[in-house]
C-alpha positions in Angstrom: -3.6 -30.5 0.2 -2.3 -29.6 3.8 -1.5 -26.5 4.0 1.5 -25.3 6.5 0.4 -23.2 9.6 3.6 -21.4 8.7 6.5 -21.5 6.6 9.4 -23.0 7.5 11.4 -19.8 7.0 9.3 -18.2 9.7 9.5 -19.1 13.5 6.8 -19.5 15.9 8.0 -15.8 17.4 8.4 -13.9 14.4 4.5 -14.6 13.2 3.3 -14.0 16.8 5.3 -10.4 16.5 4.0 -9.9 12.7 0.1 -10.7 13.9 0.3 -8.1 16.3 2.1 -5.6 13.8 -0.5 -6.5 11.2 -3.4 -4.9 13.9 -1.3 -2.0 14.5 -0.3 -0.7 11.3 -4.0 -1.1 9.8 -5.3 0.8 12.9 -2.4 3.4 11.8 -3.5 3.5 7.8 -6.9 4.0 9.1 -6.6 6.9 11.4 -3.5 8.7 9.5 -4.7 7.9 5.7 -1.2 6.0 5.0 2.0 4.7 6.6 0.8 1.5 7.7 1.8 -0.5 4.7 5.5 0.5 4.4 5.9 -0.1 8.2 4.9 -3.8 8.0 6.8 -4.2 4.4 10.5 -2.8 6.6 9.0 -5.1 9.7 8.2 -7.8 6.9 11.6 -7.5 5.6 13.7 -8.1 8.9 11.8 -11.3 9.7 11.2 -12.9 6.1 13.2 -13.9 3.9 13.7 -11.7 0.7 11.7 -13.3 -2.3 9.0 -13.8 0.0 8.3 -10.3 1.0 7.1 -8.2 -1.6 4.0 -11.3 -2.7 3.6 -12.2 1.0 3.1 -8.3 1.7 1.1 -7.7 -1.3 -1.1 -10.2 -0.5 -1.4 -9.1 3.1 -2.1 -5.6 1.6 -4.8 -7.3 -0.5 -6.6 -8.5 2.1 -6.0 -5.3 4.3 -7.1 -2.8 2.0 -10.1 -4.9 0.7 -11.2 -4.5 4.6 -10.8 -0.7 4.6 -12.7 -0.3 1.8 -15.7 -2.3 2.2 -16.0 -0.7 5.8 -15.9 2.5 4.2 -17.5 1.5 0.6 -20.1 5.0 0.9 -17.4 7.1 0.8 -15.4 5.7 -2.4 -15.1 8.1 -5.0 -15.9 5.8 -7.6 -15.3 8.6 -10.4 -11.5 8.3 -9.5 -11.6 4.2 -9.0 -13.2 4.1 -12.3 -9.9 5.9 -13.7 -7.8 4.8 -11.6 -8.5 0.7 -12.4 -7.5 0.6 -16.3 -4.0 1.8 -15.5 -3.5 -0.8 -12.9 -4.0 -3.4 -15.8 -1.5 -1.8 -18.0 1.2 -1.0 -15.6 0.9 -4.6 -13.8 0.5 -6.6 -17.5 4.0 -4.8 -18.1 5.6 -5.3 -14.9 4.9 -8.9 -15.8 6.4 -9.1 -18.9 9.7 -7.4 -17.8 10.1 -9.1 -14.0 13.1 -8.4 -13.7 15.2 -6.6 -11.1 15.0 -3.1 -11.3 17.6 -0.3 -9.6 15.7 0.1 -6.5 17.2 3.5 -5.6 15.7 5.3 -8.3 12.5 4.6 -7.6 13.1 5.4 -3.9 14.3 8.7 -4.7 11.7 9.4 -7.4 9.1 8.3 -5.0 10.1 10.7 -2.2 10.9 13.4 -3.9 7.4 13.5 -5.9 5.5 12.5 -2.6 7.5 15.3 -0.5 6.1 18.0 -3.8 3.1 16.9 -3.5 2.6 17.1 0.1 4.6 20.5 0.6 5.1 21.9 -2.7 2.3 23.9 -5.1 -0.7 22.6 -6.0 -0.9 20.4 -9.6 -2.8 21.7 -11.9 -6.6 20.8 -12.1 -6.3 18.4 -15.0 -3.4 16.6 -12.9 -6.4 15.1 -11.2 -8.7 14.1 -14.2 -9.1 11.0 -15.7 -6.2 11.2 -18.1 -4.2 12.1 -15.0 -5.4 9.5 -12.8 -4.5 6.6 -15.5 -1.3 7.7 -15.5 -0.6 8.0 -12.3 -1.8 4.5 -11.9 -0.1 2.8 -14.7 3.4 4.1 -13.5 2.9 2.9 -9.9 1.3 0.0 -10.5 4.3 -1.1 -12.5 6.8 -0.2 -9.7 4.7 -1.8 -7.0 6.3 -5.1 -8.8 9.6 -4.4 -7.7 9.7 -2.0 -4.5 6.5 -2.6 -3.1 6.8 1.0 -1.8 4.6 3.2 -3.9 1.7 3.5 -1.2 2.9 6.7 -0.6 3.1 8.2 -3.6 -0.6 7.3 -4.2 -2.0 8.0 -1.2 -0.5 11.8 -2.0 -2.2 11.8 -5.2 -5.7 10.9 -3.9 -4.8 13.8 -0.5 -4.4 16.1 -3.8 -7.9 15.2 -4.8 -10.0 15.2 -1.4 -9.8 17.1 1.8 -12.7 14.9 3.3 -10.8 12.2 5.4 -13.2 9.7 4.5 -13.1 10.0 1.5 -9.7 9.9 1.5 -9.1 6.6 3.3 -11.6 5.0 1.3 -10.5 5.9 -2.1 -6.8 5.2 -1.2 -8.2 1.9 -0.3 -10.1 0.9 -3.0 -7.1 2.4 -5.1 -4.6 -0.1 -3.5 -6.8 -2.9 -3.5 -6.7 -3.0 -7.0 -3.0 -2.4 -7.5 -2.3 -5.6 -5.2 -4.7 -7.7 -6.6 -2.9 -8.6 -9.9 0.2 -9.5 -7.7 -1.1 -13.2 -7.1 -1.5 -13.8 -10.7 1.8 -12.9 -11.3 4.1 -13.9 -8.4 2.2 -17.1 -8.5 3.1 -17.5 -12.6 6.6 -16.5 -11.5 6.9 -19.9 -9.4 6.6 -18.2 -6.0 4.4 -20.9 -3.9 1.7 -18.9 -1.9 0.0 -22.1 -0.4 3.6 -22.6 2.1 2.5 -18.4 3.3 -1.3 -18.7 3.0 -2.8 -19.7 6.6 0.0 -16.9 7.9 -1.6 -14.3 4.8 -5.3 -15.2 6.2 -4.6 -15.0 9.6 -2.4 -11.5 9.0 -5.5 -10.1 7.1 -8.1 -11.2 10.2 -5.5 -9.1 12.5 -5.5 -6.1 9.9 -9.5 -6.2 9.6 -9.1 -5.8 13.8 -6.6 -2.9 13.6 -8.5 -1.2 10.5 -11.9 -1.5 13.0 -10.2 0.2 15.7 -8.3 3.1 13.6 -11.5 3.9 12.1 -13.1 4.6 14.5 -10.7 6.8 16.4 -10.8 8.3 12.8 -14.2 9.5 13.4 -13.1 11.8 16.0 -10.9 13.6 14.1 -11.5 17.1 12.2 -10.5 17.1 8.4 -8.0 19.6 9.0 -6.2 17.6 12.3 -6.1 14.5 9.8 -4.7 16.3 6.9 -2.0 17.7 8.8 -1.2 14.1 10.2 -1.1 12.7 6.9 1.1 15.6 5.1 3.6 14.7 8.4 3.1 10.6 8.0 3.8 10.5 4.6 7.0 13.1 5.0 8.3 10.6 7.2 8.3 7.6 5.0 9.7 9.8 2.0 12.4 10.9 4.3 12.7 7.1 5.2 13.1 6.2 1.2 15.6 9.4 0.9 17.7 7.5 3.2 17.3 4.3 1.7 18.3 5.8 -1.7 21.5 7.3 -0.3 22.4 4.5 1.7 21.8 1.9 -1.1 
């Protein structure tokens, strides 16, 4: 089978530009703990065309987050993962069976306003973080991830919630979104979308996030826990302000 070295729908310009975003929003994600993801989904968005985005992104996400975590496998909290995987299975199998379009403002607002309490607000309770918690927190977002593709955030708050060691942060919010991305093939690919026209773009996008995730970690080494939390609490602000205004602007 040959295999496209891009999609028609995407000129020679617009996957030079996307390359270079794809190192610079993993090199973001890997010193600030989040952000990166929802930057290349809006850049994603103004270059692709619609039902390509959200699988092509996933995909792209996939690949990303697989890098982060395997460069940062020792510090995986694998107590969390181990929680945090059978909800992923739930919340994608019924995302599949009910593909359909959802209102995308609600989850916006919903999204924003929980990651804005969790970054700012009073702490959750304890058992918010357990197993029982964890599950359900992944079912939920790995169900909405279907249809927004913008629950990053909101999960990469959770896990801040559960560490203050930036490390461990990064890596369990990457090991965490690796797994909520993965089922996405599976099903975008059952719903008729055809990957092999994206996937020389998808492989060399994930090469150029590997690159960027390289460089961001290790400017992340020379930061102190307490400089990166701040920087996350204010990244992730940022993007909940950002769905806020997508919300009200509909």
């Amino acid at each position: 089978m040959d295999l496209p070295l891009l999609p028609d729908a995407l000129s020679l310009g617009a996957a030079l530009f996307l390359l270079t975003a794809s190192v610079v929003t993993s090199m973001l994600t890997a010193m600030l703990g989040a952000g990166g993801g929802v930057l290349l989904l809006v850049l994603m968005a103004s270059w692709m065309p619609a039902l390509a985005i959200i699988p092509v992104h996933g995909m792209i996400q996939l690949g990303s987050n697989s890098g982060r975590a395997f460069l940062t496998w020792r510090h995986i909290d694998w107590r969390v993962i181990a929680a945090f995987a059978p909800g992923v299975l739930i919340g994608a199998a019924l995302g599949a069976w009910l593909l359909i379009d959802m209102p995308a403002q609600l989850w916006q607002l919903a999204i924003a306003v929980f990651v804005l309490y969790l970054c700012w607000g009073p702490k959750l309770p304890k058992t918010s973080f357990g197993p029982a918690g964890i599950f359900i927190a992944s079912g939920i977002t790995s169900f909405i991830s279907l249809f927004v593709g913008a629950t990053g955030p909101l999960v990469a708050a959770f896990v801040k919630q559960i560490h203050e060691d930036r490390f461990k942060t990064v890596s369990t919010f990457a090991t965490a979104m690796t797994l909520q991305h993965a089922p996405k093939a599976l099903i975008f690919g059952s719903a008729g979308f055809v990957f092999s026209d994206w996937l020389l773009f998808i492989v060399a996008m994930i090469a150029c996030g590997f690159a960027g995730t390289w460089i961001g970690l290790h400017i992340l080494k020379t930061m102190s826990n307490q400089w990166f939390s701040t920087a996350f609490n204010v990244v992730l602000t940022l993007l909940a302000l950002r769905l806020l205004w997508q919300a009200g602007t509909g």
